[in-house]
C-alpha positions as CSV (number, residue, x, y, z in Angstrom):
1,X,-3.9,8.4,37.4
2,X,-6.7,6.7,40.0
3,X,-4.9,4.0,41.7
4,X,-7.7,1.5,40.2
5,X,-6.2,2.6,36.8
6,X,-2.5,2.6,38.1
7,X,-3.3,-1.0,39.6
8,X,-4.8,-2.3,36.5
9,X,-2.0,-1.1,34.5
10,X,1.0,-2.6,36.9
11,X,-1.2,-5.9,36.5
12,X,-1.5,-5.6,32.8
13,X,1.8,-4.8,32.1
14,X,3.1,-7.7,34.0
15,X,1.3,-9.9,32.6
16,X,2.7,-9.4,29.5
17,X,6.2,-9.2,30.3
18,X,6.0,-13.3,30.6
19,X,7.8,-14.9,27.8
20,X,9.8,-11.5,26.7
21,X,13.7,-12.1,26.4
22,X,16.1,-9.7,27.4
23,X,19.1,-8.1,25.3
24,X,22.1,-6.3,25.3
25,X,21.9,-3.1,26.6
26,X,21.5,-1.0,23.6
27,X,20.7,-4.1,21.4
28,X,19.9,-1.4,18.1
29,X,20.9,2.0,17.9
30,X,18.1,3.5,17.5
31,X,18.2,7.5,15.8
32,X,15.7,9.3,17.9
33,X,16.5,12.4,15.8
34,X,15.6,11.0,12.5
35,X,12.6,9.1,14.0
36,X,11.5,13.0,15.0
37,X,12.3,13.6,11.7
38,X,10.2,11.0,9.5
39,X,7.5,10.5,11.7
40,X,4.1,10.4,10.4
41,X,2.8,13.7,9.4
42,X,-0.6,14.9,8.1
43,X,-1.1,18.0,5.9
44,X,-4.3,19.6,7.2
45,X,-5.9,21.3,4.1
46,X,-9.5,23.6,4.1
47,X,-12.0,21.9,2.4
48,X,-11.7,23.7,-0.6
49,X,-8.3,23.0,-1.2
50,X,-8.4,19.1,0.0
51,X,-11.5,19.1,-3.1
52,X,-8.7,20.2,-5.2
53,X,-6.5,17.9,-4.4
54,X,-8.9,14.9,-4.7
55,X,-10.4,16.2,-8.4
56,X,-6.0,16.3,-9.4
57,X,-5.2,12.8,-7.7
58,X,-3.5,9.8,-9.5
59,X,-5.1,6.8,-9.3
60,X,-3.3,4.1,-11.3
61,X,0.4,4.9,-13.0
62,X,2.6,2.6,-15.3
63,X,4.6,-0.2,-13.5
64,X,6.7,-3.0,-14.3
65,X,6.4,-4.2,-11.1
66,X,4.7,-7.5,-11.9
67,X,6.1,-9.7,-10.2
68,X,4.4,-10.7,-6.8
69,X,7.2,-12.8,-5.4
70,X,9.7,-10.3,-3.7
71,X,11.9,-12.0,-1.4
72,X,10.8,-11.0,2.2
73,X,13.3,-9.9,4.4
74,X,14.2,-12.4,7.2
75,X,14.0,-10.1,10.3
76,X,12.8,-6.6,10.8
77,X,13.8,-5.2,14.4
78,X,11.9,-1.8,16.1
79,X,11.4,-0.3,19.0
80,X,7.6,-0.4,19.8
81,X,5.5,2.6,19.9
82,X,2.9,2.5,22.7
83,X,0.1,3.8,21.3
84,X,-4.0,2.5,21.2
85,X,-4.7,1.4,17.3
86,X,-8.1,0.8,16.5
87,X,-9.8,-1.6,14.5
88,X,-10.3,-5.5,15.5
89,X,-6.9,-7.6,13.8
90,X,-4.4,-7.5,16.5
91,X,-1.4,-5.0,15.4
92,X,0.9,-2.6,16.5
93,X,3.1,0.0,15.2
94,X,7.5,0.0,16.0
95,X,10.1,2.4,14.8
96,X,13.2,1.3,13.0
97,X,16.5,2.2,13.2
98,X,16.6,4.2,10.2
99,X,13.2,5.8,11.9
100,X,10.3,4.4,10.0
101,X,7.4,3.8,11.1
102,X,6.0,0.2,10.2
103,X,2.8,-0.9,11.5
104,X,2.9,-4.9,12.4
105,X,-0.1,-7.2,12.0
106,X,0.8,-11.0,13.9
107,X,-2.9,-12.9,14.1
108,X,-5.5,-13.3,12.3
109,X,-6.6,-13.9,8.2
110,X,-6.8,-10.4,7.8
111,X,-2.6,-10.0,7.3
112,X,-2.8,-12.8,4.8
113,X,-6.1,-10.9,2.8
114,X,-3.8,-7.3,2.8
115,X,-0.3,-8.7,1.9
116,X,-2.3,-10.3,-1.1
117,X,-4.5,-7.5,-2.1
118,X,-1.7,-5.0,-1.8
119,X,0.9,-6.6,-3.9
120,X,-1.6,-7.3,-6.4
121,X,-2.8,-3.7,-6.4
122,X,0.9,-2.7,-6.5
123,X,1.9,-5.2,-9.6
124,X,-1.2,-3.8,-11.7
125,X,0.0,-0.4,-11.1
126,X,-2.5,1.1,-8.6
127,X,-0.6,3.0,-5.6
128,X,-0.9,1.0,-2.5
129,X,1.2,0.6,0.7
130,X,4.2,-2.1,1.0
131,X,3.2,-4.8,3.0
132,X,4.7,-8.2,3.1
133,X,5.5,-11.2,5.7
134,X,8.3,-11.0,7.5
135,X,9.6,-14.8,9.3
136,X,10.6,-13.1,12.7
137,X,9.8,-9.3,14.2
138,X,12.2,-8.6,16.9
139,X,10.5,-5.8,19.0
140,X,12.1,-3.8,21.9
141,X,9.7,-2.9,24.2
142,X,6.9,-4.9,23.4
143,X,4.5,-6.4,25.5
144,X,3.8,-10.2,24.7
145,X,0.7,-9.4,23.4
146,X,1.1,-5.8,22.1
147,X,-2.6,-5.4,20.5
148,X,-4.4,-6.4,23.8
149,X,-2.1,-4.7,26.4
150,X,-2.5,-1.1,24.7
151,X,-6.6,-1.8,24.5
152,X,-6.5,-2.5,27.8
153,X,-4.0,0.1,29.2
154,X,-6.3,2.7,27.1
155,X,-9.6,1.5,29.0
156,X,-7.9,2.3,32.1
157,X,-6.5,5.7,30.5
158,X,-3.3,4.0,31.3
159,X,-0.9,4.8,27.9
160,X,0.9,7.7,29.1
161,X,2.2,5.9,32.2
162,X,3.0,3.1,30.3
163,X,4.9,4.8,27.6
164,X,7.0,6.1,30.8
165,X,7.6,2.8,31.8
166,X,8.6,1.2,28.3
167,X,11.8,-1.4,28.8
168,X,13.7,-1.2,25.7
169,X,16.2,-3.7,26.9
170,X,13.5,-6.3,26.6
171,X,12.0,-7.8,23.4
172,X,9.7,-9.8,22.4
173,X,10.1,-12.4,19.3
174,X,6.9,-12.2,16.3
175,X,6.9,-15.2,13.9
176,X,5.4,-14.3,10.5
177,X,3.6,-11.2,10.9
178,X,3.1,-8.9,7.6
179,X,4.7,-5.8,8.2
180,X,3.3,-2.8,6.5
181,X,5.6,0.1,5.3
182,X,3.3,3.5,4.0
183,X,3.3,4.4,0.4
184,X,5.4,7.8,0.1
185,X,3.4,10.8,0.9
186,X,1.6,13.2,2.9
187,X,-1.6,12.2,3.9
188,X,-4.0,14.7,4.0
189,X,-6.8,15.8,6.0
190,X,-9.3,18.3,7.0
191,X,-11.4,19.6,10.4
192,X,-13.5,16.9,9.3
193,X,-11.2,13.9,8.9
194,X,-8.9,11.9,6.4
195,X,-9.5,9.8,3.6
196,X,-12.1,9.3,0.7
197,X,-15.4,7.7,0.3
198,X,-16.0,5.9,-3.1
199,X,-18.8,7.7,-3.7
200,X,-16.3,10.6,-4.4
201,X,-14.8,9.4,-7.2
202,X,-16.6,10.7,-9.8
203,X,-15.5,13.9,-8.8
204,X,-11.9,12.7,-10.3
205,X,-10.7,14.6,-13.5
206,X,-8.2,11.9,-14.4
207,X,-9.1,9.4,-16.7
208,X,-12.4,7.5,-16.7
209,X,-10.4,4.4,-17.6
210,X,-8.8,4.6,-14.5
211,X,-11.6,5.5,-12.4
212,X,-13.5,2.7,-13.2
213,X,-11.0,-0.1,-13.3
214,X,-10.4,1.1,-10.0
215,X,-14.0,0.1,-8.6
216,X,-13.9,-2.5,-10.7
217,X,-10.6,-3.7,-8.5
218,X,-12.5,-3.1,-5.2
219,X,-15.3,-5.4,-6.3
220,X,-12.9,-8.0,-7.8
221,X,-11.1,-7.9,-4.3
222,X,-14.8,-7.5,-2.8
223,X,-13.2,-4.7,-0.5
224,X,-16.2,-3.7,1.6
225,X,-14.5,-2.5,4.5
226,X,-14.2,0.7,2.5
227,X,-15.0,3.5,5.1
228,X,-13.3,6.7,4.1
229,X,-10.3,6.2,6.6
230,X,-10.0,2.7,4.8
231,X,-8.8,5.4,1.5
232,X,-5.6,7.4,1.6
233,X,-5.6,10.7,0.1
234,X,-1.8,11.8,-0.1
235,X,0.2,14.8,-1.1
236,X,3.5,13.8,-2.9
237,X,5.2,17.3,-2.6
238,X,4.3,18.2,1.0
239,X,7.8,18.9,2.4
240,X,8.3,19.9,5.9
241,X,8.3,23.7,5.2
242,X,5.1,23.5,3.3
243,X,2.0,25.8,5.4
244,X,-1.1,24.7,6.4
245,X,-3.8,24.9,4.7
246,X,-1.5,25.2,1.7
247,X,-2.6,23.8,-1.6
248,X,-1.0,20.1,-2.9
249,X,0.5,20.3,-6.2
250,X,0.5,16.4,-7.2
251,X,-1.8,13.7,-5.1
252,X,-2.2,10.2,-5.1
253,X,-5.7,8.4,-4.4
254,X,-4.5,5.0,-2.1
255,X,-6.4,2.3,-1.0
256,X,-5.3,1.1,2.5
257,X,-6.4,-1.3,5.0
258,X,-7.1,-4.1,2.6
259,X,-7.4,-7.1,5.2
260,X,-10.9,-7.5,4.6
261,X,-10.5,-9.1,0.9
262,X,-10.7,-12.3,-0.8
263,X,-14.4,-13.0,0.7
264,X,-15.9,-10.7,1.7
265,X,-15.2,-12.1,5.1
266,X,-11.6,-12.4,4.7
267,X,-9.8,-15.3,2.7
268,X,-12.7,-17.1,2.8
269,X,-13.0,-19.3,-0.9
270,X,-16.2,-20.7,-1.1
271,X,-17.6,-16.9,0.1
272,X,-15.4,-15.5,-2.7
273,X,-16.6,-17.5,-5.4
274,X,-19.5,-17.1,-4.6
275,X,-18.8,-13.4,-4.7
276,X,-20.1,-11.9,-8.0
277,X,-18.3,-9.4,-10.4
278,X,-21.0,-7.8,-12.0
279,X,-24.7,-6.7,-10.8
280,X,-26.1,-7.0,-14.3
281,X,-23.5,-7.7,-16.9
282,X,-25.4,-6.1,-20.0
283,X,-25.6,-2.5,-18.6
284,X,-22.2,-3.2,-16.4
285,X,-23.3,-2.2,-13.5
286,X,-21.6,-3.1,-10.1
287,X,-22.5,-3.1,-6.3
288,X,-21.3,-4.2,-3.0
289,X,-25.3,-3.9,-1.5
290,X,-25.2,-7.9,-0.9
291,X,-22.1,-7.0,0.9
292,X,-21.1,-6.7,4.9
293,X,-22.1,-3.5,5.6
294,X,-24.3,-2.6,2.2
295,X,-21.0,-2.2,1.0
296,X,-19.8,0.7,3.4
297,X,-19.0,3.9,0.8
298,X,-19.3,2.0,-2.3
299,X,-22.9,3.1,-4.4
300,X,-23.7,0.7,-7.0
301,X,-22.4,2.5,-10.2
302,X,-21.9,1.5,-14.2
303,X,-18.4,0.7,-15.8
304,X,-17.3,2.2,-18.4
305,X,-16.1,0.1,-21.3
306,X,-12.6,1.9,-20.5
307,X,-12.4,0.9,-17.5
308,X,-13.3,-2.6,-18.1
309,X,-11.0,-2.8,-20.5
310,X,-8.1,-1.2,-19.1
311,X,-8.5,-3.8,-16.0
312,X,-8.8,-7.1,-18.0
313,X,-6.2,-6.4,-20.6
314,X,-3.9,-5.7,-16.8
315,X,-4.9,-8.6,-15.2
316,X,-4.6,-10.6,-18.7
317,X,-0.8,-9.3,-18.4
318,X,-0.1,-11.5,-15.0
319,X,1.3,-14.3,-15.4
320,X,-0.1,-18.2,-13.8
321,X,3.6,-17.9,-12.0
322,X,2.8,-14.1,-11.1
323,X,-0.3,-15.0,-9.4
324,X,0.6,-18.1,-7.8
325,X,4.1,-16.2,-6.0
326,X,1.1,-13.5,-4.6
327,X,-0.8,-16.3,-3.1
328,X,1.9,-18.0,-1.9
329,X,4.0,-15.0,-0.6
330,X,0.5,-14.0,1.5
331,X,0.7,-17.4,3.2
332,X,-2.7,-18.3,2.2
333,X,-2.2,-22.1,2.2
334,X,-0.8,-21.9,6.0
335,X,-3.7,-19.9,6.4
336,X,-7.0,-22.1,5.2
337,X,-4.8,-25.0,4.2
338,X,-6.2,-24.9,0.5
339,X,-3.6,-25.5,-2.1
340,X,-2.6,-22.7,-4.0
341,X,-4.4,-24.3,-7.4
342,X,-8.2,-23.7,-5.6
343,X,-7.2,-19.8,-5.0
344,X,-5.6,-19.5,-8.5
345,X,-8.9,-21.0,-10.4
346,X,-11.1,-18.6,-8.9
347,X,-8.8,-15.8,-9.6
348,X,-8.9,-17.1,-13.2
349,X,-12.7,-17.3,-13.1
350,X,-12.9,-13.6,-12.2
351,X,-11.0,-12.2,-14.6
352,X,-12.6,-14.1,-17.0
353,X,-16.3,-12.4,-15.6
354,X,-14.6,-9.2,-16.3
355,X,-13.0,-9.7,-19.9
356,X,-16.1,-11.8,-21.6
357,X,-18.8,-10.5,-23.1
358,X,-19.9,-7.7,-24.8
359,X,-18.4,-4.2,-25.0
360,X,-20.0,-1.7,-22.2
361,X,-22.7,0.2,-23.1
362,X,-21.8,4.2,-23.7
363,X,-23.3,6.4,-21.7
């Protein structure tokens, strides 16, 4: 490393040692071996195979998870994990004891947008990731402020010397952040990358019903942000032995990286509201072009009666109390300062834009 580089980093680094407390030396014991053992792998597929596995995947499965008010756990602790993450909301990602790997979002409306969207996703049945707030992170080895340290450790092609250089001994205390644990799974990929573009979907086998009420949840959600890394393609029985290039047997279609939701421009009311459901109700036809981005992935396509269907009578099943404890349990009114009654009627509104009016037209 140049010594501009090396300087920059020493200067970084210390910078954001201010504030950090220090701990006992071996504070958590941490299992290197089973971190080695569940860290995040990828299945790389050949195209032909990854097609396969896309045309078989799950996208919504019974649940009687309806209830959005999980009690949060108190404190997580980790070790952090000094790695670049892209993307704009500050974050990092930490290993636990048990070696997990949790990625940790700390500023910002977009943790408050994904702890809401997932659990709702997750109470209605469609796969999605775990992620919840948590009152205090306790990381060893973090930076004071993780998210800005890596960027600007990678800029200087710094990260390697500061992963030397990591003091475990030290931690650094994160009030409310939502912490993210990954749906179970392989996540797949190919040469050509991960993930799945919406426009895909109609390659799906699985049930129409569930194809469509799945776009119909990305539009209620007004999930723009839907670039194909923002889409999880996972294989469920990928175990360490299995080849690549290997063939999945059973796959799961996930949305991840919900943060930009409830707006479009995250946990924004008025700009949800305003947000419309359908593009022309009589022929059901939906589109994200008025959308950041001309809605990324997303072509404007028609709903199926199914799939109509299938969402409202699911959303019809949740509860005032169900909704409210999502709301509340993603901190939105410490986040806009809006009572909980504002975010509820427009919820209410929406649902009721997708269960009124008149059957779908067939095809």
């Amino acid at each position: 490393m140049g010594g501009f580089a090396l300087t920059a980093a020493a200067v970084i680094a210390g910078s954001q040692a201010t504030g950090r407390k220090s701990g006992p030396a071996h504070p958590v014991d941490f299992d290197s071996e089973q971190a080695g053992r569940t860290a995040r792998r990828r299945l790389r597929l050949t195209d032909s195979a990854r097609s396969a596995a896309l045309r078989q995947a799950v996208l919504w499965r019974p649940t009687t998870a309806t209830n959005g008010a999980d009690t949060p756990a108190s404190s997580i602790v980790c070790r952090f994990k000094p790695d670049v993450i892209g993307g704009t909301t500050p974050k990092f990602e930490c290993t636990t004891a048990d070696g997990r790997t949790i990625k940790v979002k700390y500023r910002g409306a977009e943790p408050h947008g994904e702890v809401a969207a997932t659990r709702l996703m997750r109470a209605l049945g469609f796969p999605a990731d775990d992620v919840r707030f948590v009152e205090r992170v306790r990381c060893h080895g973090c930076p004071t402020f993780p998210f800005l340290t890596m960027r600007l450790l990678g800029f200087v092609k710094a990260t390697d010397w500061y992963g030397h250089t990591v003091d475990y001994d030290q931690y650094t205390d994160i009030a409310w952040a939502a912490v993210e644990h990954k749906h179970p799974g392989t996540e797949i990929e190919t040469a050509d990358g991960r993930g799945w573009a919406w426009y895909e979907l109609d390659a799906v086998d699985g049930p129409r019903a569930h194809v469509d009420a799945l776009r119909l949840m990305a539009i209620f959600l007004a999930h723009w942000d839907n670039k194909s890394e923002n889409q999880r393609l996972v294989c469920l029985d990928a175990g360490p032995s299995l080849p690549t290039r290997a063939r999945c047997g059973e796959s799961l279609a996930i949305l991840q990286d919900l943060g930009a939701t409830f707006g479009p421009r995250k946990v924004d009311l008025a700009a949800w509201r305003r947000t419309r459901i359908w593009m022309d109700r009589a022929s059901c036809l939906v589109s994200m072009e008025d959308m950041p981005h001309g809605g990324s992935t997303f072509r404007p396509v028609r709903i199926s009666e199914e799939g109509r269907r299938f969402l409202a009578q699911r959303l019809g099943a949740l509860t005032r109390a169900e909704i409210r404890a999502i709301f509340e349990g993603a901190r939105f009114p410490q986040r806009d300062g809006r009572d909980v009654d504002s975010w509820l009627e427009v919820f209410e509104d929406k649902v009721r834009e997708i269960s009124a009016g008149q059957p779908c037209p067939r095809p």
